[in-house]
N, C-alpha and C positions, 0 to 999 in steps of 0.2 A: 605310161605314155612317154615318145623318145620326143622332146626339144628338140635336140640338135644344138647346132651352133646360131641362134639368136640375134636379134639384131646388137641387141643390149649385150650379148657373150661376145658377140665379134666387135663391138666399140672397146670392150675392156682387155681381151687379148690384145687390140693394136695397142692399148695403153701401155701396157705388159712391155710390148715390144720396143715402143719408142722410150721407153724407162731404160732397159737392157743394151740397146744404140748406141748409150752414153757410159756406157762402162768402161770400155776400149781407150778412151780419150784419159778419162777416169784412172786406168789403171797404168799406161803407160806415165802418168804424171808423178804415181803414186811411187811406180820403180823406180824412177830419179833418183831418191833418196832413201827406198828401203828393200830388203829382200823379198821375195816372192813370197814364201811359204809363210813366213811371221806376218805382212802384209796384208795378205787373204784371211789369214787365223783373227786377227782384230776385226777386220770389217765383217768377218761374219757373223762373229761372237756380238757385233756389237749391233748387228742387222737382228740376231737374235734375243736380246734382250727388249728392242726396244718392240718388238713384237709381243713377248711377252709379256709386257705391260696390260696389251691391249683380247689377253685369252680368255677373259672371264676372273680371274683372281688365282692366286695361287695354288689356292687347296686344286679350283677344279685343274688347274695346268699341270699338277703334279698326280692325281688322278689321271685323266688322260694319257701322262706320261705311262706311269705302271702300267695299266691296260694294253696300250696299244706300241709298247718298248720297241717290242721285235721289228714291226713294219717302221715307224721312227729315227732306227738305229740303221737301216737298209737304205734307207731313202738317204739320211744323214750323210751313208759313204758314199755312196755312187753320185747324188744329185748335189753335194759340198763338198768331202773330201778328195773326193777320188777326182772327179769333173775339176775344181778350182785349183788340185797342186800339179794339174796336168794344165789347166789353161794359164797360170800365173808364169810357171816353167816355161811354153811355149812361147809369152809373152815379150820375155826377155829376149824371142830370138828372131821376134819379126816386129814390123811398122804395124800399129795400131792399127789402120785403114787394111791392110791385109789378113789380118788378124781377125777382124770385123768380117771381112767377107769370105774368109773357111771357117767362122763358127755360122756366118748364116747357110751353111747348109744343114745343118743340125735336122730342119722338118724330112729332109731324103734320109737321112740316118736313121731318124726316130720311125720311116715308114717301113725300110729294114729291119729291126728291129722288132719295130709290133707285128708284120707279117710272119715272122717267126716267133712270136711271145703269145699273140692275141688270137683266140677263133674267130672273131667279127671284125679283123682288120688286116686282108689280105692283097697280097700284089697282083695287078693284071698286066698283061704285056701293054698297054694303057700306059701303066703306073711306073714299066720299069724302062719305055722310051723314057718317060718326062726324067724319070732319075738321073738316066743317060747323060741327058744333058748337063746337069748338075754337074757329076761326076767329070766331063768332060774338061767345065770351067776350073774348077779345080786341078785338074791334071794341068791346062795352059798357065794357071798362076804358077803351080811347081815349079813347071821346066822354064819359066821365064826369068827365075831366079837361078838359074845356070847350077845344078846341082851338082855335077861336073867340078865345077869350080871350088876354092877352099873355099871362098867368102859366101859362096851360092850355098853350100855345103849345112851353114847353121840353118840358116831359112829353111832349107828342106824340112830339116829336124822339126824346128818348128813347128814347120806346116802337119808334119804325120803326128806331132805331140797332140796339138790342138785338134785333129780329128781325132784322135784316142778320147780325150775330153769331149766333146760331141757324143760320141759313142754312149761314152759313161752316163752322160744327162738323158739321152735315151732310155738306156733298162733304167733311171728313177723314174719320168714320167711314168713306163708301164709300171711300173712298182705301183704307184701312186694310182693310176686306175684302175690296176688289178685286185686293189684290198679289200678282202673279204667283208672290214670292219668299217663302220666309218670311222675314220680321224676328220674331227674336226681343223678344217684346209689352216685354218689361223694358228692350232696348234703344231702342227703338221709341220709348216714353214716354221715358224720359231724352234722350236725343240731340234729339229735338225739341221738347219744354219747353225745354232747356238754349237750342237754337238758335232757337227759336222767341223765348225771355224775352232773349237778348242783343240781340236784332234790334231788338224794345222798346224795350229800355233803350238804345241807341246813338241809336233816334230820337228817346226823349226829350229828350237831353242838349240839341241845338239845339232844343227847341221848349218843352223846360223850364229847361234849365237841371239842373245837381249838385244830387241831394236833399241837403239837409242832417242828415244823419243823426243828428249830434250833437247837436241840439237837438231831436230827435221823444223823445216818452216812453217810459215803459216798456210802455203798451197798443200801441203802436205796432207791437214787436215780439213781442209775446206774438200777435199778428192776425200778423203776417207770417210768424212761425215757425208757425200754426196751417194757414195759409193754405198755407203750401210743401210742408206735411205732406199735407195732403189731395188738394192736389194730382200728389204723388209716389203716393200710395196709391190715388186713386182711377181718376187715368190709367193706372196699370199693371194693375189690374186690368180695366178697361173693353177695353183692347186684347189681351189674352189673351183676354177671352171672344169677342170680333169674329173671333177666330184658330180658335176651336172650331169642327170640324165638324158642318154643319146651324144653325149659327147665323145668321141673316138680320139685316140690322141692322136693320130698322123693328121686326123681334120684339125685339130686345133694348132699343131704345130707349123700347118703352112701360115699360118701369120707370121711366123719368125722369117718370111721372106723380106720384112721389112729393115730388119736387125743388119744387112751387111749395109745395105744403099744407107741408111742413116748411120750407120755405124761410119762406114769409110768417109762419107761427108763429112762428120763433126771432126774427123781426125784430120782430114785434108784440112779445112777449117781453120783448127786452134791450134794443132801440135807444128810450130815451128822450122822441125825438119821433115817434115812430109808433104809431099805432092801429088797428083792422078799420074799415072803412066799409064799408055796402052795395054798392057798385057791383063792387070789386074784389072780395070776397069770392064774389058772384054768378059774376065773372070768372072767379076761380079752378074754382068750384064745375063750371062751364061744360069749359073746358080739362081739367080730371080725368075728371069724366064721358067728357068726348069721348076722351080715349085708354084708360079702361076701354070703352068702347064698340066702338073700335078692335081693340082683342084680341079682344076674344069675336068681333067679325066675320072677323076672320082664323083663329080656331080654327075656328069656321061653316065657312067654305068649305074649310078643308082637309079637315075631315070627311065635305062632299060630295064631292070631288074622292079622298078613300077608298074610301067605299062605289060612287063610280064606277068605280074603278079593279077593284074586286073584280065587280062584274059584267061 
């Protein structure tokens, strides 16, 4: 029998979501005083362990592991390494509030993506006005950052690094709904943060250099232990709900419309050198719009595809 997405699956994706908001704030606090790549590699190892605690005991987490390596190890790159040394990199090259609102396109990416991944989750001209518009918001934030220009120039980067990472975290959800096997969601999240953030941190080391820990402050760690938390909380619950049956993952991922509107607030908010400016705001407004738009076209057509079915 298909669920669907729930009352109870839709209260915990938003959780998911308002968890992941506060990363951006989080993370620009975190680059103040440390590299990207080393940065990312600790808070994930350290998202991963403290998950780990919570798998059942070692023997079965290590079990687990062996059996289900392959899918693990796949999720591990795309959905932590690959996804976090592209958005950590990006990070360094825009405002946290912008930032925030070109990873909240992520749910139009991930619906690309499963359209070409998934046989039960495909595009209708529906699906690919509302993306349009997404797409659109994004194109305004771009060029509003004067690309043209030298100073405009990082931003851009930026902005196409961080869609590349969007991207990546895409083919992991399909990973993640597509496996044959179950992985248990708790194991799932631990085992590939832990192995995903060592991967990280191992390539930092020759291209950064040993952070020096001993000299970072004490905000330093208050962002990294916030940072490891959320990401222990938010990844485990994200992949149990991808485990639910009847759950689709472009349905599940419009809830990340929530992720730039909180995201760009808390940065506007707390981080000191950031303020709303027209163009991005429009941006954001754009991108939200476009994945509420999204849904309602997706509940549309199932509705027809109902009362098809009943005649």
């Amino acid at each position: 029998m298909k669920e669907g997405m729930t009352l109870k699956r839709v209260a915990l994706a938003i959780l998911a979501c308002l968890l992941w908001s506060t990363a951006f704030t989080g993370v620009k606090i975190g680059l103040q005083y440390s590299s990207p790549l080393s940065f990312a590699g600790v808070r994930f190892m350290l998202a991963g362990i403290l998950l780990m605690f919570l798998g059942g005991g070692v023997k079965n987490y290590l079990r687990e592991l062996k059996n289900h390596f392959r899918t693990i190890l796949m999720v591990g790159f795309f959905q932590t390494f690959l996804v976090y040394s592209l958005f950590y990199t990006g990070m360094t090259m825009v405002s946290g509030a912008l930032a925030a609102i070109v990873i909240g396109s992520s749910p139009l990416n991930t619906a690309l993506v499963a359209h070409f991944t998934m046989h039960d989750d495909r595009m209708t001209w529906q699906k690919t006005g509302s993306i349009s518009i997404g797409i659109a918001g994004i194109v305004i934030i771009a060029l509003s950052r004067k690309p043209w220009s030298v100073d405009g120039i990082v931003e851009f980067y930026g902005i196409l690094v961080l869609l590349a990472s969007s991207i990546s975290g895409a083919f992991g959800n399909v990973i993640v709904a597509k496996a044959k096997q179950s992985v248990p969601p708790l194991i799932l999240a631990s085992a590939q943060l832990f192995i995903g953030g060592t991967a990280l941190f191992i390539l930092s080391i020759p291209l950064e250099g040993l952070p020096p820990f001993t000299e970072f402050p004490v905000e330093f760690f208050i962002a990294l232990a916030w940072l490891s938390f959320l990401s222990a909380v938010a990844f485990s619950i994200w992949f149990n709900l991808l485990k639910k049956p009847g759950v689709r993952v472009s349905d599940l991922n419009l809830w990340k419309f929530i992720i730039p509107v909180f995201g760009a607030i808390l940065s506007w908010m707390i981080l000191p050198d950031e303020s709303p400016s027209l163009f991005p705001v429009i941006g954001m407004c754009c991108v939200a719009l476009s994945i509420v738009a999204y849904f309602y076209c997706v509940k549309f057509n199932r509705s027809v595809c109902k009362i098809s079915d009943k005649k």
